[in-house]
C-alpha positions in Angstrom: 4.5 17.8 50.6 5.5 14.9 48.1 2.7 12.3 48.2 3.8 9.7 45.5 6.7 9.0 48.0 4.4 8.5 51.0 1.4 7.7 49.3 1.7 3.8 49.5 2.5 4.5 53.4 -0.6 6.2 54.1 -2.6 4.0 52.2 -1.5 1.2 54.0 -2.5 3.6 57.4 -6.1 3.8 55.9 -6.3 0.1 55.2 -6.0 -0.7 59.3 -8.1 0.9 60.8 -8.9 -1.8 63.6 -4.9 -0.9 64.4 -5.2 2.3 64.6 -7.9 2.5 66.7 -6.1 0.3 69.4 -3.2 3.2 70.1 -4.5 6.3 68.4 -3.7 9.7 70.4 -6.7 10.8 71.8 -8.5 14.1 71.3 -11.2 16.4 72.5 -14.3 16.5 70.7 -14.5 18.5 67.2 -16.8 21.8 66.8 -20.5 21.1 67.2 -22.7 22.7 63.4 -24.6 24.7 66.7 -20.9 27.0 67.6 -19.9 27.3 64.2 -18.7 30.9 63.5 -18.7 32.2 66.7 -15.6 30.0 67.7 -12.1 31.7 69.4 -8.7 30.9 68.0 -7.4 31.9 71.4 -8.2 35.5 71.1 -7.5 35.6 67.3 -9.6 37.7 65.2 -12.8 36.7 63.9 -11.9 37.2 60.6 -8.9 34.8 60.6 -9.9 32.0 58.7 -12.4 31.2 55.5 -14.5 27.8 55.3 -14.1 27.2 52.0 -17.6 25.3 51.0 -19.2 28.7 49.7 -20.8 29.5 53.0 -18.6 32.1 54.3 -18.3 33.9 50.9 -19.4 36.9 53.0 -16.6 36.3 55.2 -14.0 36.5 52.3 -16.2 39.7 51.1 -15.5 41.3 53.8 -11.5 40.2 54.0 -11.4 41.1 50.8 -13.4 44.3 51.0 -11.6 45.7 54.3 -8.1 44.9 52.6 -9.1 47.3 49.4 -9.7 50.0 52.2 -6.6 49.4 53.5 -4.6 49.5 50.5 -6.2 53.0 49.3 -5.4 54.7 53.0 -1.8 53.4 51.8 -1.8 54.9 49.0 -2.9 58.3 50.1 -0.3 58.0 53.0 1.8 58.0 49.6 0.6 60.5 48.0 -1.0 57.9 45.4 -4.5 58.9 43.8 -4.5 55.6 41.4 -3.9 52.1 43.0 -1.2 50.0 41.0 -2.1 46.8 38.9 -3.5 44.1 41.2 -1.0 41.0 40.8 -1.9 37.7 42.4 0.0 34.9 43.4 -1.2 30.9 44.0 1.2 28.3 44.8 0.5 24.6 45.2 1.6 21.7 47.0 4.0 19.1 45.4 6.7 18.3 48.1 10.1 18.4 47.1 9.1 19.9 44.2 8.5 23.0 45.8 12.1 23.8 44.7 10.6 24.3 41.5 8.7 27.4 42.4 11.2 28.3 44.9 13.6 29.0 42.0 11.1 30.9 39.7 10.4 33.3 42.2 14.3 33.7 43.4 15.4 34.0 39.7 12.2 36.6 39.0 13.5 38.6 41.3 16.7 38.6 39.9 15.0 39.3 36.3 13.5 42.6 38.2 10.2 42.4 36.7 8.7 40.5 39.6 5.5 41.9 41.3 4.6 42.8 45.1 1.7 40.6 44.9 -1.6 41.8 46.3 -2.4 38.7 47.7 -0.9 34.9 48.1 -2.1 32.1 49.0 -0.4 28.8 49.7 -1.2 25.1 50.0 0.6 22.1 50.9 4.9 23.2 50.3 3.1 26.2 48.6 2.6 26.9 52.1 6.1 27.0 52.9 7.0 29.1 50.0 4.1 31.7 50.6 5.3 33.8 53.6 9.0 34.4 51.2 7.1 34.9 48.5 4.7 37.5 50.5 7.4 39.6 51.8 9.1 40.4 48.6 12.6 39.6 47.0 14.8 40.6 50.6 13.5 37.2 51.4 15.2 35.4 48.6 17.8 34.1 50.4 16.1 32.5 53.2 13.5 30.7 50.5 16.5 29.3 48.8 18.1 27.9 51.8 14.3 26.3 52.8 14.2 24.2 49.0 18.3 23.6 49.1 19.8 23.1 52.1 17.6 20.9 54.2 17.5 17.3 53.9 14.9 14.3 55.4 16.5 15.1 59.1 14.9 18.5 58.8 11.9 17.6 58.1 10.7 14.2 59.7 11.6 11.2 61.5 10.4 7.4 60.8 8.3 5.8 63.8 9.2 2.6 62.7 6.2 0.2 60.9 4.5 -1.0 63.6 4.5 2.3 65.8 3.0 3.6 62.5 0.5 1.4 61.7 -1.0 1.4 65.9 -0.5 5.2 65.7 -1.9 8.4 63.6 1.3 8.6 61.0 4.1 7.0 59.6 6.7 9.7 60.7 6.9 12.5 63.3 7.2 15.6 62.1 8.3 17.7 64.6 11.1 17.9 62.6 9.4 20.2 60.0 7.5 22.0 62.9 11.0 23.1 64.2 12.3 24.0 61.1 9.3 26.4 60.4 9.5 28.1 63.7 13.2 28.9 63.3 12.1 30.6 60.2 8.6 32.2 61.4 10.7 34.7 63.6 9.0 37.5 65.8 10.5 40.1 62.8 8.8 37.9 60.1 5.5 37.7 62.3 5.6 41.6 62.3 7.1 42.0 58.7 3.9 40.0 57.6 1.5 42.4 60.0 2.8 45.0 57.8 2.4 44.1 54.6 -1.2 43.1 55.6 -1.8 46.6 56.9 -0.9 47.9 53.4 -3.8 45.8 52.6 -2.1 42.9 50.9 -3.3 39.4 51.9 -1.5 36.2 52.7 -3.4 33.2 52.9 -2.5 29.4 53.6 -5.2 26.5 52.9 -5.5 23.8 55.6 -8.0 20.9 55.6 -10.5 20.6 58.5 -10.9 16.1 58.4 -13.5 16.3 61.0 -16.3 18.1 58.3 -14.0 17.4 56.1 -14.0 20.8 54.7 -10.8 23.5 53.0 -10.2 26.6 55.3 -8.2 29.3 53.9 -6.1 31.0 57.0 -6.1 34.5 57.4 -2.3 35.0 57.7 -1.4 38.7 57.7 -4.8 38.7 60.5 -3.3 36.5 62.4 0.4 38.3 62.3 -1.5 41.9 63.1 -3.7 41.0 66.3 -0.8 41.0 68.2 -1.7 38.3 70.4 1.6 36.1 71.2 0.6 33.1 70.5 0.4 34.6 66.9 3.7 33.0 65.1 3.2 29.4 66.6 -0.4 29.4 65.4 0.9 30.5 61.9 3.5 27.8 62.5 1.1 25.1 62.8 -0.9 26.1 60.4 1.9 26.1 57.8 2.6 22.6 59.6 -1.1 21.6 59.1 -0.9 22.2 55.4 2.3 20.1 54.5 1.0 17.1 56.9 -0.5 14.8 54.0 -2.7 12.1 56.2 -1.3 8.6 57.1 2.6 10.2 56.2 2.5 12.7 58.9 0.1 13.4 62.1 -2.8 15.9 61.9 -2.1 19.3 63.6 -4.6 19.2 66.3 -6.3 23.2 66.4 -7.6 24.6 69.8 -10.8 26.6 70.0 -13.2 27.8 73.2 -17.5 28.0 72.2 -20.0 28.6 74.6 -17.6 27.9 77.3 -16.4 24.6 76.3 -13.2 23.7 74.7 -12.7 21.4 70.9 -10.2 20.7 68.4 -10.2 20.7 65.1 -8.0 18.0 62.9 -6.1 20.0 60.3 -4.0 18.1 57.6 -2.6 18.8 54.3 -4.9 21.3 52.5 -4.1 19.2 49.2 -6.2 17.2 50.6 -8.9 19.3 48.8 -7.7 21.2 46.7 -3.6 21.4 45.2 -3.7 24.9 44.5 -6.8 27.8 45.6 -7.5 31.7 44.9 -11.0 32.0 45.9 -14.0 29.4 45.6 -15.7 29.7 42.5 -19.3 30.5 44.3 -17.4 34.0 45.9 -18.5 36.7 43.5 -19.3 40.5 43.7 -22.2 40.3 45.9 -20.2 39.3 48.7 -17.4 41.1 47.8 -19.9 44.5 47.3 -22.6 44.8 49.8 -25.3 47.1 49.2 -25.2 48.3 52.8 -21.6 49.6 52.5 -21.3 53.1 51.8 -18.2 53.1 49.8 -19.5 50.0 47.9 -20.0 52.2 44.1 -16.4 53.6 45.1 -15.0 50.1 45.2 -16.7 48.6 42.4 -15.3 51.2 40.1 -11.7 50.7 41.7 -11.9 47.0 41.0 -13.5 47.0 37.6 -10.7 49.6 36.0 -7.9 48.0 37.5 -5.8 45.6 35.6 -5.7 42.2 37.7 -3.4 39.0 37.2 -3.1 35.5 38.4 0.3 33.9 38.4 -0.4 30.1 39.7 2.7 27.6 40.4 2.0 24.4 40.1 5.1 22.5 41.6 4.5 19.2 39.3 4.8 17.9 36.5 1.2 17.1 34.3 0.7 13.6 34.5 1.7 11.4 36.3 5.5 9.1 35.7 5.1 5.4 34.1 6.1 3.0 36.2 5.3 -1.1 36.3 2.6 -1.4 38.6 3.4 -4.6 41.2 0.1 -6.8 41.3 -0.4 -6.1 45.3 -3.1 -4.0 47.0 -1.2 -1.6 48.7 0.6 -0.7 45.3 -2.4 -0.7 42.9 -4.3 1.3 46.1 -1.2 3.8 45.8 -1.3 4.4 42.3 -4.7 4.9 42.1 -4.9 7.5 44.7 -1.4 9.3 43.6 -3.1 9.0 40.4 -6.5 10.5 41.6 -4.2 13.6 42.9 -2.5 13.9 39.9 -5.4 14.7 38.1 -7.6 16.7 40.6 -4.3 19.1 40.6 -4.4 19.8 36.8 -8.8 20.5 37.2 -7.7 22.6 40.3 -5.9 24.6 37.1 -9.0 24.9 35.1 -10.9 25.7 37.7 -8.8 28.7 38.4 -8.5 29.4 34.6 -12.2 29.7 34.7 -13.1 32.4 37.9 -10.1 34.2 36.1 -12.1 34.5 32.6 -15.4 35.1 34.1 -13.7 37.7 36.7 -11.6 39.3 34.2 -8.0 38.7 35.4 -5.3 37.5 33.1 -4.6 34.1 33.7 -0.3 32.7 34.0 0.3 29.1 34.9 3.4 27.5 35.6 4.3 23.7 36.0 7.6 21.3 35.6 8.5 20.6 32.4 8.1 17.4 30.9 11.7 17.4 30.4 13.0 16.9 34.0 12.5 13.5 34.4 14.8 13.3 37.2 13.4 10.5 39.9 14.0 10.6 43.6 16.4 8.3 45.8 14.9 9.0 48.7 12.5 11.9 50.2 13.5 15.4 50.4 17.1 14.4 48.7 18.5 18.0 48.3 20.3 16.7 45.2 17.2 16.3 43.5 15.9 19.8 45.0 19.2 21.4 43.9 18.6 20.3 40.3 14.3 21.2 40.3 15.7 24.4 41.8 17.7 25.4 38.8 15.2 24.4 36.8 12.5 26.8 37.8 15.2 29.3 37.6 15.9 28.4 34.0 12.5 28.8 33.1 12.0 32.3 34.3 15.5 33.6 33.3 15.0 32.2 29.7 11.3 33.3 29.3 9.7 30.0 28.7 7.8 29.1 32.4 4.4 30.8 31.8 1.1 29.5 30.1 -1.6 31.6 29.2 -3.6 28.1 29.7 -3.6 25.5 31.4 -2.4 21.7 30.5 -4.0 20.4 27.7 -5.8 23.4 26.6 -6.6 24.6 23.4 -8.3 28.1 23.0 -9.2 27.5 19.4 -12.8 26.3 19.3 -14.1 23.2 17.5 -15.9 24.4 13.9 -17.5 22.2 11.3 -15.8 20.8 8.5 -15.5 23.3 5.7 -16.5 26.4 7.4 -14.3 29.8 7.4 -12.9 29.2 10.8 -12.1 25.9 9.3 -10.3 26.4 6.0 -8.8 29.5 7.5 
């Protein structure tokens, strides 16, 4: 969600915590180290969710491995020898500017070149945008009315200052919550299920504040258990991602280990990282295990198929200027809306990087410096409108994708006077 907006908000939240502490909700305790990986989701599968600290790259391995599988049966059930290119899709958080990517992906569509990714994954509004995305152009519609037609009453409601500051947010968002579930219907729930038994993957990053730690949720697992409960856990979730801490309340996560019940505090998944694939310690040992018999026949699918990255960043690089007021709460804002800022455009590099060293070509997209539209107030769908014909501009006129990211130049440094130099 937008955080320059709120940032000053939850800043102030952070800066009180004697307040807080008098009239916060309370809670159960969080997941002792001792039950970790053996905890229930209420009857979810065990494979529904990724710690994202490097030590469940076996996990993801596995996801990853049992998805391939998948995707080959499909093919055969097509009459397919050869898999098709592997296209990838990571959006990032940015608030209202989710409009942005929301009208890239409408107007690729329209172009007619736009993939059925392999996998998705979502953070923050990249979140919201993820499950349309996922499911393929019939979708459109329903992403555009999400980045177009809502406005602030859809999406939160102010507590008031003081109910803020004794509380866990500044606004309730039950708001948003409702506004997800209307869209995460029982068809989408099952339209999801099967695209993840095609073996394509949808995944939405959440972060757990009690480690504090990234999880990357197992969507299409989730949609294809068919437990009940399934579409309002993926509703949270999506909920959990877009609640940036101090601006909205955490999304409190139910679990059952060794007979006892926890919760796990789950809040905006920018809080991390603004945009994820996979973390840069996964690699093919986890993703090939010696012990798996078809482990040569995957390695050759993956290594001769052509793989891309397509990453949305819904922002612009760098931050706006802007006088500064000489009070804590606004130099504490800036700084941290700064900090963001600049840990979105690394999250970019990063990405760039696992996508040279893995061999998949790398696409980034990000607001041009050219809209330097403001907004009024949050969520204004005037200022949505406008971002959302401007991602749709970029795509329909050819001009929205970077082979690098911000800032980068591929031609090395040389010495003065050398070949490379002159030439």
């Amino acid at each position: 969600m937008q955080r320059r907006r709120f940032m000053t908000l939850a800043t102030a939240g952070a800066a009180a915590p004697m307040l807080t502490a008098c009239n916060a909700p309370a809670r159960l305790a969080t997941l002792p180290e001792s039950f970790r990986g053996r905890a229930s989701f209420h009857g979810m599968p065990a494979e529904s969710r990724v710690v994202l600290d490097g030590s469940q790259d076996d996990v993801l391995g596995h996801i990853a491995a049992s998805a391939l599988r998948r995707e080959v049966a499909y093919a055969q059930s097509q009459g397919r020898k050869d898999l098709d290119p592997a296209d990838f899709l990571a959006i990032s958080g940015g608030g209202e500017n989710g409009a942005y990517g929301a009208g890239m992906l409408t107007a690729w569509s329209e172009r007619g070149d736009r993939p059925m990714f392999k996998a998705v994954t979502g953070v923050s509004t990249g979140a919201l945008i993820a499950p349309f995305a996922y499911l393929g152009p019939a979708y459109d519609k329903q992403l555009e009315r999400f980045y177009t037609a809502i406005g602030p009453a859809d999406i939160m409601v102010s507590r008031g200052l003081i109910s803020g500051l004794l509380g866990e947010s500044m606004y309730d968002s039950t708001p948003l919550l409702k506004t997800i579930r209307g869209v995460m219907t029982p068809e989408m729930v099952q339209a999801i299920a099967a695209e993840h038994r095609k073996g394509r993957l949808l995944c939405i990053a959440t972060t757990n504040l009690d480690v504090p730690v990234g999880v990357l949720w197992n969507i299409g697992e989730i949609a294809d258990s068919g437990n009940k409960d399934a579409g309002e856990l993926i509703s949270r979730i999506l909920l959990a991602s877009a609640s940036i801490p101090g601006a909205f309340p955490p999304v409190m996560i139910d679990l059952d280990a060794g007979g006892e019940h926890f919760e796990e505090m789950h809040v905006d998944g920018g809080t991390v990282a603004q945009v994820v694939f996979y973390p840069p310690s996964f690699s093919s040992d986890e993703y090939f295990k010696k012990n798996d018999k078809d482990a040569l026949a995957l390695r050759r699918l993956i290594t001769k198929r052509k793989r891309s990255i397509y990453v949305i960043r819904n922002s612009r690089p760098g931050a706006d200027m802007q006088t500064v007021d000489r009070s804590t709460m606004k130099i504490a804002g800036r700084a941290v809306s700064t900090l963001i800022s600049t840990q979105g455009i690394g999250d970019l590099y990063q990405l760039y990087v696992i996508a040279r060293r893995d061999g998949i070509d790398y696409h980034v997209s990000w607001i041009p410096p050219s809209f330097t539209e403001k907004l009024k107030e949050p969520f204004d769908p005037g200022y949505m409108n406008r971002l959302y014909q401007v991602g749709r501009k970029a795509v329909l006129d050819g001009t929205a994708w970077s082979k690098y990211p911000p800032g980068f130049s591929p031609t090395p440094l040389t010495p003065a006077g050398s070949p490379a130099a002159a030439g």
